[in-house]
Jmol script that loads the backbone (N, CA, C; Angstrom):
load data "model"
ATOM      1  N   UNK A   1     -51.887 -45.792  10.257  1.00  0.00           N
ATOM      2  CA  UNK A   1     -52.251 -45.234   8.954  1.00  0.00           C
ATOM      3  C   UNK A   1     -51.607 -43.857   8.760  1.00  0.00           C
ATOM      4  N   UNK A   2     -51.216 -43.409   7.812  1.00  0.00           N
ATOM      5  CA  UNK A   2     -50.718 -42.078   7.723  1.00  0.00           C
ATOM      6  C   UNK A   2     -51.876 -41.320   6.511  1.00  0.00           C
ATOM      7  N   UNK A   3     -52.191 -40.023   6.732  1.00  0.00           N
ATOM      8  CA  UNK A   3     -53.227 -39.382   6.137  1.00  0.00           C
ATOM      9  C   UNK A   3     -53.356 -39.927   4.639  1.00  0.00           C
ATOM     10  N   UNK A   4     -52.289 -40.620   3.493  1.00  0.00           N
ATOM     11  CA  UNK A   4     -52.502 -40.480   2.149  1.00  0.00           C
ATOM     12  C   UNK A   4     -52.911 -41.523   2.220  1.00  0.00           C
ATOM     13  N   UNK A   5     -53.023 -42.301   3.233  1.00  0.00           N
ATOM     14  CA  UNK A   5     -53.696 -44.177   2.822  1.00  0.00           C
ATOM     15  C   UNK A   5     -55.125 -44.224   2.399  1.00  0.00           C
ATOM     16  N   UNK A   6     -55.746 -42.936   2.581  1.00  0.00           N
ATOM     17  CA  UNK A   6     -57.294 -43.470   2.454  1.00  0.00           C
ATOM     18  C   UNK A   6     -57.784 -41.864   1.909  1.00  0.00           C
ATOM     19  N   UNK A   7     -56.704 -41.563   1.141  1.00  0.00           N
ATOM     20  CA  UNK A   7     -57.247 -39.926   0.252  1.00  0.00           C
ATOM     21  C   UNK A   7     -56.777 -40.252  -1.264  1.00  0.00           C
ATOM     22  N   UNK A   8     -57.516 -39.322  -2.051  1.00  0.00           N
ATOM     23  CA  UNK A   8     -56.928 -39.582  -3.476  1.00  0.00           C
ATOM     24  C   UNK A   8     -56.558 -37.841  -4.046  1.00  0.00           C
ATOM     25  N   UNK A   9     -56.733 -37.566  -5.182  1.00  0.00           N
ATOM     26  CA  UNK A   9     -56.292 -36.257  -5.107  1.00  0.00           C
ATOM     27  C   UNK A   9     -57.015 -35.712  -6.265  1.00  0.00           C
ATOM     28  N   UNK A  10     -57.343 -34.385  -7.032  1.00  0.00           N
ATOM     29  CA  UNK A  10     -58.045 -34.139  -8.060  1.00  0.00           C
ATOM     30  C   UNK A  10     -57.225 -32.822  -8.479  1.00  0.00           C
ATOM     31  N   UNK A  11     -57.012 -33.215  -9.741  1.00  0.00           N
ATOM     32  CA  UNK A  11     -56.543 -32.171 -10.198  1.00  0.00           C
ATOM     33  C   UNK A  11     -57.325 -31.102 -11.593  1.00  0.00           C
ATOM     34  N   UNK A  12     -57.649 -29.915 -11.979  1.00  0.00           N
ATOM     35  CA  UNK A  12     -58.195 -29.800 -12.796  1.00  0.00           C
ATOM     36  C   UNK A  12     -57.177 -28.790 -13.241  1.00  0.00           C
ATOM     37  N   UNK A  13     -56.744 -29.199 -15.189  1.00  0.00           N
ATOM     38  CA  UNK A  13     -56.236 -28.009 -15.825  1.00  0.00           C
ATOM     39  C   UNK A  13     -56.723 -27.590 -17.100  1.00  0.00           C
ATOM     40  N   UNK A  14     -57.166 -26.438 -16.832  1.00  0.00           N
ATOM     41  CA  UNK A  14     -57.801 -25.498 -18.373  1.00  0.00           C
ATOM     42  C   UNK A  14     -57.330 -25.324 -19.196  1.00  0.00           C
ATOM     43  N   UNK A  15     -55.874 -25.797 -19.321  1.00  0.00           N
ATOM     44  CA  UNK A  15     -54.973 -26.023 -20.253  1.00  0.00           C
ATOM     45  C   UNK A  15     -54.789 -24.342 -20.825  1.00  0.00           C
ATOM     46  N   UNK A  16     -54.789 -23.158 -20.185  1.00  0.00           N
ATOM     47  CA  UNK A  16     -55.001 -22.050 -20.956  1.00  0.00           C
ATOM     48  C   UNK A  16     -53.913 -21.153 -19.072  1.00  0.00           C
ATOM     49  N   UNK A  17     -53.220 -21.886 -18.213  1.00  0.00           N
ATOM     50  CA  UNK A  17     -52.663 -21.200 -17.495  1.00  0.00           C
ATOM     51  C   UNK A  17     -53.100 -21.740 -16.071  1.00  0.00           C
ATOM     52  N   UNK A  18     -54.239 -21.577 -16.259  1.00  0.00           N
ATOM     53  CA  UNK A  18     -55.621 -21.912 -14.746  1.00  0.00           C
ATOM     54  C   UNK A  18     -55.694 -23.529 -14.317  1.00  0.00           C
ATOM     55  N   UNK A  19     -55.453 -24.165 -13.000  1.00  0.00           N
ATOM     56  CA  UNK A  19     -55.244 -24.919 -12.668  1.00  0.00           C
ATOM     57  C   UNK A  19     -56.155 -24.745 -11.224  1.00  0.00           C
ATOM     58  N   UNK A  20     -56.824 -26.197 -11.223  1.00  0.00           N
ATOM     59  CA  UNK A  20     -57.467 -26.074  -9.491  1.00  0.00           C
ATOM     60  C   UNK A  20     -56.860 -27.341  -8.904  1.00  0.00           C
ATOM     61  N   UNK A  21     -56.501 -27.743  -7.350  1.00  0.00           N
ATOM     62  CA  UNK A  21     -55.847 -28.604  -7.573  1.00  0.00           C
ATOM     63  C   UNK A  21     -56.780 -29.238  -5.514  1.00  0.00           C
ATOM     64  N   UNK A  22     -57.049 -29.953  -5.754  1.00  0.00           N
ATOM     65  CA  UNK A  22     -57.908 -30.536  -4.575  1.00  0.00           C
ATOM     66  C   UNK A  22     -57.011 -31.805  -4.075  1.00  0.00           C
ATOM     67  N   UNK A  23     -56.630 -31.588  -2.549  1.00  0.00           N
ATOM     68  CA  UNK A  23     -55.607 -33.038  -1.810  1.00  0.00           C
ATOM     69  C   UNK A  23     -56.157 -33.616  -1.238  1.00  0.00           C
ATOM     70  N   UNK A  24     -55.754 -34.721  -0.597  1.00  0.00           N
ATOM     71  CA  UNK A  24     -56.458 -35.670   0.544  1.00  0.00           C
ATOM     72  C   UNK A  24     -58.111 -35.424   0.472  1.00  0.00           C
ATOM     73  N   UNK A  25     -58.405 -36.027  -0.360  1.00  0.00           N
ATOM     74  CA  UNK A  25     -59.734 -36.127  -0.550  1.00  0.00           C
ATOM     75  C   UNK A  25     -60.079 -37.740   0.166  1.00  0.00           C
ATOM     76  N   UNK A  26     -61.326 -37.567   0.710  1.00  0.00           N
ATOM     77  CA  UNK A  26     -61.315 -39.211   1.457  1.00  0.00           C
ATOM     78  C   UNK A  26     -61.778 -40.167   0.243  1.00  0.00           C
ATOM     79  N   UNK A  27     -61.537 -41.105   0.438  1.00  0.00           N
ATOM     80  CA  UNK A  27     -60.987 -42.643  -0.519  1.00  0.00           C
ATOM     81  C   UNK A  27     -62.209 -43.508   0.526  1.00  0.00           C
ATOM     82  N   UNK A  28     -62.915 -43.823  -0.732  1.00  0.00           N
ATOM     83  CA  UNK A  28     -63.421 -45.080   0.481  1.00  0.00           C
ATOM     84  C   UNK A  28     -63.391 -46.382  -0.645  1.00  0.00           C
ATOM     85  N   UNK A  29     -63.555 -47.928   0.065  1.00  0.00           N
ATOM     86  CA  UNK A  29     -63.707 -49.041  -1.008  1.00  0.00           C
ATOM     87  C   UNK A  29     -64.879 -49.030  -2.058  1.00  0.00           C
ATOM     88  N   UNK A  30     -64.718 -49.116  -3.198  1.00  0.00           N
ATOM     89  CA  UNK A  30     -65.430 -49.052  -4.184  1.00  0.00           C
ATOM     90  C   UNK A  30     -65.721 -47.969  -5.146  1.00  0.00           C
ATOM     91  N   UNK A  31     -64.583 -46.701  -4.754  1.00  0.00           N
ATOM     92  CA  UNK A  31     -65.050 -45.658  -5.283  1.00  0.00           C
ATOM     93  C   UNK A  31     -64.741 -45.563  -6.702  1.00  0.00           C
ATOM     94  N   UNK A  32     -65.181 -44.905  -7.199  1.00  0.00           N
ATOM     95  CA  UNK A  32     -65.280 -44.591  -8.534  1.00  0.00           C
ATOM     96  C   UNK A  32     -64.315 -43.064  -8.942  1.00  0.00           C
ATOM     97  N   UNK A  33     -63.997 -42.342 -10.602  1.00  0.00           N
ATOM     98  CA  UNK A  33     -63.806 -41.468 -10.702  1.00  0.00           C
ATOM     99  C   UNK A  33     -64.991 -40.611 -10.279  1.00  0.00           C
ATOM    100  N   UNK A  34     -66.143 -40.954 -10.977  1.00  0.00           N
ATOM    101  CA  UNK A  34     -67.548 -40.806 -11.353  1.00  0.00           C
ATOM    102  C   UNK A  34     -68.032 -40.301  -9.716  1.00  0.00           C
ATOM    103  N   UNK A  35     -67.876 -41.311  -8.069  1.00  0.00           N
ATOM    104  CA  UNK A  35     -68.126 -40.502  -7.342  1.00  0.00           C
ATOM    105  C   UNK A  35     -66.949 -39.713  -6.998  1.00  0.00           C
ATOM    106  N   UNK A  36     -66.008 -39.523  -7.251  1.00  0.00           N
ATOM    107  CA  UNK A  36     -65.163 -38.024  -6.276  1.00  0.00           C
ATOM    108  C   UNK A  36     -66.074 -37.334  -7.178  1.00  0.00           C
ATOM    109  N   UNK A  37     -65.763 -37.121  -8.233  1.00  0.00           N
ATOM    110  CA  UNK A  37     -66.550 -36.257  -8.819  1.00  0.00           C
ATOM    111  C   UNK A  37     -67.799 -35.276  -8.409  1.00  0.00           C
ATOM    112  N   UNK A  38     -68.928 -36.794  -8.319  1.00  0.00           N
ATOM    113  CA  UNK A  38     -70.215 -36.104  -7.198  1.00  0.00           C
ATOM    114  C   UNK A  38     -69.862 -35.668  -6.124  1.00  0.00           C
ATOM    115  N   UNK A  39     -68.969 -36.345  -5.508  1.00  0.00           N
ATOM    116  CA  UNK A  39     -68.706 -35.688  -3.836  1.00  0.00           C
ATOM    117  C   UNK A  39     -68.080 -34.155  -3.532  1.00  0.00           C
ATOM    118  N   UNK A  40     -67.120 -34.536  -4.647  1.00  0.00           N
ATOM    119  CA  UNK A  40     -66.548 -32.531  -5.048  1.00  0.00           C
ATOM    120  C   UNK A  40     -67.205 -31.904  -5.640  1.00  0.00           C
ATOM    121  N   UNK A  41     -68.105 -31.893  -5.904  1.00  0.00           N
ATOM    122  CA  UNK A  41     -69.234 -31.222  -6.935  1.00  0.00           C
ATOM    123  C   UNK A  41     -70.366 -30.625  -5.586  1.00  0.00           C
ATOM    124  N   UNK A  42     -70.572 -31.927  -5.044  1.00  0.00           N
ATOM    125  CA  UNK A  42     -71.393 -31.487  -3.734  1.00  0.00           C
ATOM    126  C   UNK A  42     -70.516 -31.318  -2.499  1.00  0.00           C
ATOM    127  N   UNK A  43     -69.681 -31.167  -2.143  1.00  0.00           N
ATOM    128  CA  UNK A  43     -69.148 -30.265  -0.842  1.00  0.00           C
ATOM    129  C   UNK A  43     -68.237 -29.286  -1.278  1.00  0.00           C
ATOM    130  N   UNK A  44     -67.806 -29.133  -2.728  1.00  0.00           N
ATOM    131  CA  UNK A  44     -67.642 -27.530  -3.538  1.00  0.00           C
ATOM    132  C   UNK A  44     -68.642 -26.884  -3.937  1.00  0.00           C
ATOM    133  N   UNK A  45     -69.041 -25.653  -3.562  1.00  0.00           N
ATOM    134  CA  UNK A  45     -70.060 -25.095  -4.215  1.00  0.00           C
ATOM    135  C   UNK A  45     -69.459 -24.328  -5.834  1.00  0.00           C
ATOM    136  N   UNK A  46     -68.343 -23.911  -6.172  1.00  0.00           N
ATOM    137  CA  UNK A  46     -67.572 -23.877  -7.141  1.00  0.00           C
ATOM    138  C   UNK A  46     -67.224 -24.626  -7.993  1.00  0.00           C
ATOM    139  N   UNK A  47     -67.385 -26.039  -8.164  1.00  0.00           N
ATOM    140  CA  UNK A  47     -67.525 -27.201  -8.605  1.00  0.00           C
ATOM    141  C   UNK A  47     -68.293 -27.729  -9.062  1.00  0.00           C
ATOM    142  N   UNK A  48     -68.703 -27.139 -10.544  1.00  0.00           N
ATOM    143  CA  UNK A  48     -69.832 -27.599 -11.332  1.00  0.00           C
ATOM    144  C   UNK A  48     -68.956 -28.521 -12.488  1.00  0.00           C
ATOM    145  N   UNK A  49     -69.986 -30.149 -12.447  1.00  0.00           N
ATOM    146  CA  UNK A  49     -70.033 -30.511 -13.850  1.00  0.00           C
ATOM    147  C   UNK A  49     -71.376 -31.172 -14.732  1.00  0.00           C
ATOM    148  N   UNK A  50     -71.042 -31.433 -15.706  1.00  0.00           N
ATOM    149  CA  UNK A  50     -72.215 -31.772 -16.211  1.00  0.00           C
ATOM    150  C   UNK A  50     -71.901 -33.190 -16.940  1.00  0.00           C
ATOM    151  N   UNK A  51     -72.693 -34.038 -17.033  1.00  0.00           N
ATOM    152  CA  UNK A  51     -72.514 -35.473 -17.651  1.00  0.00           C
ATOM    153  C   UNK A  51     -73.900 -35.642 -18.737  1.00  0.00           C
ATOM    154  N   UNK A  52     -73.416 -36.608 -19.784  1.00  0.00           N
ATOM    155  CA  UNK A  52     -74.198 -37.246 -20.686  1.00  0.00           C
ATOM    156  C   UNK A  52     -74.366 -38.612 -20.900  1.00  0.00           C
ATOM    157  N   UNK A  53     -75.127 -39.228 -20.961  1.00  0.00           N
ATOM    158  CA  UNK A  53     -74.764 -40.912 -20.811  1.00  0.00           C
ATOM    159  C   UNK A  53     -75.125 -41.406 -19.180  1.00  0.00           C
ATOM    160  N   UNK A  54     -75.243 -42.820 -19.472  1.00  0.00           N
ATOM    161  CA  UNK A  54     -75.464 -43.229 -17.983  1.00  0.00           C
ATOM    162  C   UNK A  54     -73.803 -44.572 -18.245  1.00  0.00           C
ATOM    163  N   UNK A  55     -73.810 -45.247 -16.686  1.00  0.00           N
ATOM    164  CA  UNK A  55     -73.298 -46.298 -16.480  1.00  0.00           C
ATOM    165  C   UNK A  55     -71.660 -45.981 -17.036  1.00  0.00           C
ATOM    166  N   UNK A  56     -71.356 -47.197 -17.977  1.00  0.00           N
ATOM    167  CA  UNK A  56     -70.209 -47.302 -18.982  1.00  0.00           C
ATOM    168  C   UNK A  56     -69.854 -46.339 -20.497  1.00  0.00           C
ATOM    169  N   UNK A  57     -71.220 -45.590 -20.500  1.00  0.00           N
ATOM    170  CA  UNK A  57     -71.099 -44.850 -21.692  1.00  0.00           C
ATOM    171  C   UNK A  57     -71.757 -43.287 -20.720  1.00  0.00           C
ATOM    172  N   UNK A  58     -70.760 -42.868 -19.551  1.00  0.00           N
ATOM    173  CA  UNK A  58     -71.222 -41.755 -18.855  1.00  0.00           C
ATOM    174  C   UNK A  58     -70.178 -40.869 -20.127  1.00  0.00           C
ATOM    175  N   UNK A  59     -69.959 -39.726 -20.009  1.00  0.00           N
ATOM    176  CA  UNK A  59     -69.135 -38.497 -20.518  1.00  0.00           C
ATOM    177  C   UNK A  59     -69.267 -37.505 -19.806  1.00  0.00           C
ATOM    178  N   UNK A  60     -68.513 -36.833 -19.522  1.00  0.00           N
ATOM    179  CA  UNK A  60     -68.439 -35.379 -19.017  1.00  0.00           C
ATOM    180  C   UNK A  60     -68.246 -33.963 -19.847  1.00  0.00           C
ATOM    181  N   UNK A  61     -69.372 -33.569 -20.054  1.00  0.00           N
ATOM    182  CA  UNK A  61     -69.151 -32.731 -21.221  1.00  0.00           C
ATOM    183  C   UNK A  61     -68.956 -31.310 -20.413  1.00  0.00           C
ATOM    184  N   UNK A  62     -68.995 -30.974 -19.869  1.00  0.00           N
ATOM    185  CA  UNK A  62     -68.678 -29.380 -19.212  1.00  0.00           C
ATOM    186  C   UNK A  62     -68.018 -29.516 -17.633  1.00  0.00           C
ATOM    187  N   UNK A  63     -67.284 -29.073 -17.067  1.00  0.00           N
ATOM    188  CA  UNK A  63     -66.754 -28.745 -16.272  1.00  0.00           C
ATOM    189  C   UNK A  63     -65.883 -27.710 -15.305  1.00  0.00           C
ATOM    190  N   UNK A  64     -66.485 -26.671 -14.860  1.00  0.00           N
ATOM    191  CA  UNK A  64     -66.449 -25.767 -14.210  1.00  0.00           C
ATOM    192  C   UNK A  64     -66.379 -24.585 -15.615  1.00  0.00           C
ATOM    193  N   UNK A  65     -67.560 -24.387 -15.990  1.00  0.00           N
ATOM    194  CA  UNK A  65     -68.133 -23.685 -17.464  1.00  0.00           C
ATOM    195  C   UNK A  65     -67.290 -23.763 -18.346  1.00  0.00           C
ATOM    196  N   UNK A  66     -66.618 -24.864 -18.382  1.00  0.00           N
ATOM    197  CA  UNK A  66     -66.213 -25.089 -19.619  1.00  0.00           C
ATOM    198  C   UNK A  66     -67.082 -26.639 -20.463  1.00  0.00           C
ATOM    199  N   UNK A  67     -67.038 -26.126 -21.495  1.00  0.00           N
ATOM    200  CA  UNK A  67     -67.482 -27.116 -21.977  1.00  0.00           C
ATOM    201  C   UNK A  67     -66.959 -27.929 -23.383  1.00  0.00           C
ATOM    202  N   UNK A  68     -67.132 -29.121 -23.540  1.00  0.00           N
ATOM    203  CA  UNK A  68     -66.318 -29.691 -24.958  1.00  0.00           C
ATOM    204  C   UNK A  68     -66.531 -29.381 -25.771  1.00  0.00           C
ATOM    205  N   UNK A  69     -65.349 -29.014 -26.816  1.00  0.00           N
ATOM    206  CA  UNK A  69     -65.619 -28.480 -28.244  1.00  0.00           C
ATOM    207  C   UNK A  69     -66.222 -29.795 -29.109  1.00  0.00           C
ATOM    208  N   UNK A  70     -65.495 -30.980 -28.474  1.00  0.00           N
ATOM    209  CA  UNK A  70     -66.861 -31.582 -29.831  1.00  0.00           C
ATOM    210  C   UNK A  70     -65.376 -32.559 -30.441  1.00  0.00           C
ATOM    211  N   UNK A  71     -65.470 -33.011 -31.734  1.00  0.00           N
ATOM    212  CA  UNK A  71     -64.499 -33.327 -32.680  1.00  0.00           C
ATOM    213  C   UNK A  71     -63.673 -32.918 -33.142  1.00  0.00           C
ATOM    214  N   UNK A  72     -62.363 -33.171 -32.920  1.00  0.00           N
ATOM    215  CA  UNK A  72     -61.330 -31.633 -33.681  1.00  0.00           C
ATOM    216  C   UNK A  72     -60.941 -30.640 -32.594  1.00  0.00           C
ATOM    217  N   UNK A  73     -61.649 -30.545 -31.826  1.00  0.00           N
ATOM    218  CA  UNK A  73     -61.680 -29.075 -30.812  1.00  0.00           C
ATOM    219  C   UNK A  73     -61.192 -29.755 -29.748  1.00  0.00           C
ATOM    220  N   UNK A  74     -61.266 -29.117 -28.163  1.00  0.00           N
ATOM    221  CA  UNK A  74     -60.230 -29.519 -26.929  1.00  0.00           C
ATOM    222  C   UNK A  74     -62.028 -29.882 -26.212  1.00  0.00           C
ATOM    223  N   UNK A  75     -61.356 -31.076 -25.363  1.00  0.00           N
ATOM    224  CA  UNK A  75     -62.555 -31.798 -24.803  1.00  0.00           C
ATOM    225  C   UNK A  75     -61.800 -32.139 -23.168  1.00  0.00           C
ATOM    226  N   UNK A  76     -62.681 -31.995 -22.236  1.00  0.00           N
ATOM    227  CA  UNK A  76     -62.006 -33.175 -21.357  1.00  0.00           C
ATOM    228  C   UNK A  76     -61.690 -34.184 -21.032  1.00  0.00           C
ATOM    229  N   UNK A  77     -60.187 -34.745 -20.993  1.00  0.00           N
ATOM    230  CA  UNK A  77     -59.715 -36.004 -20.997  1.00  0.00           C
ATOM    231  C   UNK A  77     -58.912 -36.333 -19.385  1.00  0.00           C
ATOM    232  N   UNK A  78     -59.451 -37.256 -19.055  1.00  0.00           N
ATOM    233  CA  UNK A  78     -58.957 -37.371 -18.028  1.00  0.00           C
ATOM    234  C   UNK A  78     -57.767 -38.945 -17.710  1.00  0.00           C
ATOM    235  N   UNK A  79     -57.065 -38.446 -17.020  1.00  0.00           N
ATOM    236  CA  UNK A  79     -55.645 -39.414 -16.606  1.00  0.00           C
ATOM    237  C   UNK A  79     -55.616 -39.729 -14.839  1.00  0.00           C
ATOM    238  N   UNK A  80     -55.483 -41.021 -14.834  1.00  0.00           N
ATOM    239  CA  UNK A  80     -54.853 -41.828 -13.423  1.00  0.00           C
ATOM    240  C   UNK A  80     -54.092 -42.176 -13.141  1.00  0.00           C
ATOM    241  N   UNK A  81     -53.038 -41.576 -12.438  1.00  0.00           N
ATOM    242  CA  UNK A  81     -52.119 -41.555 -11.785  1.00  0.00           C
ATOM    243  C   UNK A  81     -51.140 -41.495 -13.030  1.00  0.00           C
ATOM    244  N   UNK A  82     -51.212 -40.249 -13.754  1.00  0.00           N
ATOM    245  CA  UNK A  82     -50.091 -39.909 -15.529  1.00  0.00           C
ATOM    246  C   UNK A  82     -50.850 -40.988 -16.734  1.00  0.00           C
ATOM    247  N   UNK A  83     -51.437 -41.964 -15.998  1.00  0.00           N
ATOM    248  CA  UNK A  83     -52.159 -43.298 -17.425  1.00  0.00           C
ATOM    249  C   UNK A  83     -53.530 -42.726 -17.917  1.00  0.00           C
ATOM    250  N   UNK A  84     -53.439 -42.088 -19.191  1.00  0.00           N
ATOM    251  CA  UNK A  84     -54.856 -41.853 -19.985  1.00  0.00           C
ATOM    252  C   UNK A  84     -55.490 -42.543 -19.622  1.00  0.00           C
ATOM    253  N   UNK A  85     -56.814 -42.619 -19.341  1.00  0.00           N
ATOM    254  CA  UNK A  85     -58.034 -43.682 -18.929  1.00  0.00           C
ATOM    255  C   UNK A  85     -58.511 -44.079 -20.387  1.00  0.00           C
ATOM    256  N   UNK A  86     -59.035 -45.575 -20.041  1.00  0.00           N
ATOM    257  CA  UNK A  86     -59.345 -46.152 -21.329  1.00  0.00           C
ATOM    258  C   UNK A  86     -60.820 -46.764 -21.013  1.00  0.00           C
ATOM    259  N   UNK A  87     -61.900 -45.568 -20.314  1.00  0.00           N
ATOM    260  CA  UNK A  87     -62.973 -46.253 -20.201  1.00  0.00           C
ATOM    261  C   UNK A  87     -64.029 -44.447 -19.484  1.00  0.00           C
ATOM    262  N   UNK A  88     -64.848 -45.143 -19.412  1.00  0.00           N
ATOM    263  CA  UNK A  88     -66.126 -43.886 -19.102  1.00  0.00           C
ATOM    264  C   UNK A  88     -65.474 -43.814 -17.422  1.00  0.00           C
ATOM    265  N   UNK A  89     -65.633 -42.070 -17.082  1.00  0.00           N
ATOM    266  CA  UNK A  89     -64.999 -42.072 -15.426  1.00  0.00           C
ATOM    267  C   UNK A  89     -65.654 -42.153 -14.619  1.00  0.00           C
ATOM    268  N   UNK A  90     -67.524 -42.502 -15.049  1.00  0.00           N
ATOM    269  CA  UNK A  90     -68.775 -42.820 -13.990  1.00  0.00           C
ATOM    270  C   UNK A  90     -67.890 -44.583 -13.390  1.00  0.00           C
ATOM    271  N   UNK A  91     -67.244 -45.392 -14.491  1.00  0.00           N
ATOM    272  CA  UNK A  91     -66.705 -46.504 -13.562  1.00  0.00           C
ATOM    273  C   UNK A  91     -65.312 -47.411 -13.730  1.00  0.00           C
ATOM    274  N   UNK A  92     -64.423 -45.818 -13.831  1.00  0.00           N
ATOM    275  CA  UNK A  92     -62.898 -46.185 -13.445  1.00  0.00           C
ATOM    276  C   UNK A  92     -62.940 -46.172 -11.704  1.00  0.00           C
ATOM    277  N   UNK A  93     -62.539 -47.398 -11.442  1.00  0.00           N
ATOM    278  CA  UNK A  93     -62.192 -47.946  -9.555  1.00  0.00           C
ATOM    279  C   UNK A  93     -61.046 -47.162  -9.615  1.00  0.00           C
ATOM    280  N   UNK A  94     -61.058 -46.260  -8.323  1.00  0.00           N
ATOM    281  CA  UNK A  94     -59.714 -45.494  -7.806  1.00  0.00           C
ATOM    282  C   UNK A  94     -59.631 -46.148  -6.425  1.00  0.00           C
ATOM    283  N   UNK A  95     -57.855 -46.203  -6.523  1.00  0.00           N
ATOM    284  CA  UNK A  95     -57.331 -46.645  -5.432  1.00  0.00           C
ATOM    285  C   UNK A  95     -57.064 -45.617  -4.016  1.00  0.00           C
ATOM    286  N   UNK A  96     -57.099 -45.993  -2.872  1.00  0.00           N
ATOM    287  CA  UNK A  96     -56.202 -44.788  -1.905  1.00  0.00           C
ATOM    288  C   UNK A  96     -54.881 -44.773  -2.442  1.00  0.00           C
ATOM    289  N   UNK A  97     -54.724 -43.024  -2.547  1.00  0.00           N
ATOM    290  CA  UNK A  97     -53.172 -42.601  -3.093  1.00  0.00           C
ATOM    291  C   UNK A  97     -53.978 -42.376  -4.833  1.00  0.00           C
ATOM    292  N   UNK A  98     -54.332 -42.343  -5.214  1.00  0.00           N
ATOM    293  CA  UNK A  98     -54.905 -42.206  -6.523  1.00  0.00           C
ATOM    294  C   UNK A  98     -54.979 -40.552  -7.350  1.00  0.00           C
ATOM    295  N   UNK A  99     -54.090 -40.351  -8.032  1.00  0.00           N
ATOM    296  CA  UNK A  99     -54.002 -39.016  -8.327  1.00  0.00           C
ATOM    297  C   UNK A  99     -54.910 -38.923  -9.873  1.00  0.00           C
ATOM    298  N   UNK A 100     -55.998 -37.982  -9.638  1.00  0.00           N
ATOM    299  CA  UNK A 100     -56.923 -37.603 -11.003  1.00  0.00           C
ATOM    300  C   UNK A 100     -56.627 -36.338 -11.507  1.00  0.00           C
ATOM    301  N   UNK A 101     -56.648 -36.580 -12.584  1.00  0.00           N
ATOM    302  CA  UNK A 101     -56.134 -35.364 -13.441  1.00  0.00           C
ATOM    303  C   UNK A 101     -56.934 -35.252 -14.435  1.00  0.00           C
ATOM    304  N   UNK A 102     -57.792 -33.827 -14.621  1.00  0.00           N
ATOM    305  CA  UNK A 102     -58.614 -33.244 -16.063  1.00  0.00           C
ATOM    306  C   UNK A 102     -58.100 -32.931 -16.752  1.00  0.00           C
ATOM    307  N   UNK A 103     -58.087 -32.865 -17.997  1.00  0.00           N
ATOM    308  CA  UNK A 103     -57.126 -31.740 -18.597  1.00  0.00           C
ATOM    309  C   UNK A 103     -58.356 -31.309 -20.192  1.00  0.00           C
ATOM    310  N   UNK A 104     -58.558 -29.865 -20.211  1.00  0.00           N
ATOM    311  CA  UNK A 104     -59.169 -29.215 -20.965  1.00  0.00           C
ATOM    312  C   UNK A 104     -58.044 -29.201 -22.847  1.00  0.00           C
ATOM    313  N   UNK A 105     -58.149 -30.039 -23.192  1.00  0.00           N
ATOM    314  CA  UNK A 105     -57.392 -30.409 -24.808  1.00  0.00           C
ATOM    315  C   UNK A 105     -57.212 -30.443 -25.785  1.00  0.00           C
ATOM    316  N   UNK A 106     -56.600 -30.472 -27.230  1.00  0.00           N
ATOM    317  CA  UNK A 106     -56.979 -30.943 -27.777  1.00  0.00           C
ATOM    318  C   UNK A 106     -56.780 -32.518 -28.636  1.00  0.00           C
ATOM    319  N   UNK A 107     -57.125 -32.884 -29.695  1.00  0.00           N
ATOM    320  CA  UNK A 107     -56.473 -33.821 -30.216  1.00  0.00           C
ATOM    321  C   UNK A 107     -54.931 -34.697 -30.023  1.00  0.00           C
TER     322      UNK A 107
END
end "model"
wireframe off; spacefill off
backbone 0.3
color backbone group
């Protein structure tokens, strides 16, 4: 095995300069966006987010004090591996090698 077979990666950008960027994060079968999320949230103490919704209709409305403007305004949108996600990130399946990307936006 070589270290990237069973890590994924997280990237967060504030779109305003500020970028956090987290590697080899461990990958296990079944994971979700939804858990790296919890797992970096809980073994970062710097790593706050906040969610609305349960299941398939989760959202992430704030993330490391930022929070969504709403309609019109810059929200967080998140991308897998460069592909916009086309679903709630409590249950996009990530692969090992799986690169996540936030990005603070707008329209």
């Amino acid at each position: 095995d070589t270290p990237n077979e069973k890590a994924v990666s997280l990237s967060i950008d504030f779109c305003d300069g500020n970028e956090r960027h987290f590697e080899r994060l461990a990958w296990h079968e079944g994971m979700t966006v939804g858990d790296l999320m919890l797992e970096m949230s809980q073994a970062t103490e710097d790593l706050h987010f906040e969610k609305q919704g349960g299941g398939e209709m989760t959202m992430l409305v704030k993330l490391d004090g930022v929070a969504n403007e709403g309609a019109g305004g810059r929200n967080w949108i998140y991308s897998v591996n460069g592909e916009r996600a086309d679903r709630s990130y409590a249950i996009y399946p990530l692969r090992a090698g799986d690169r996540v990307l936030w990005e603070f936006t707008g329209p």
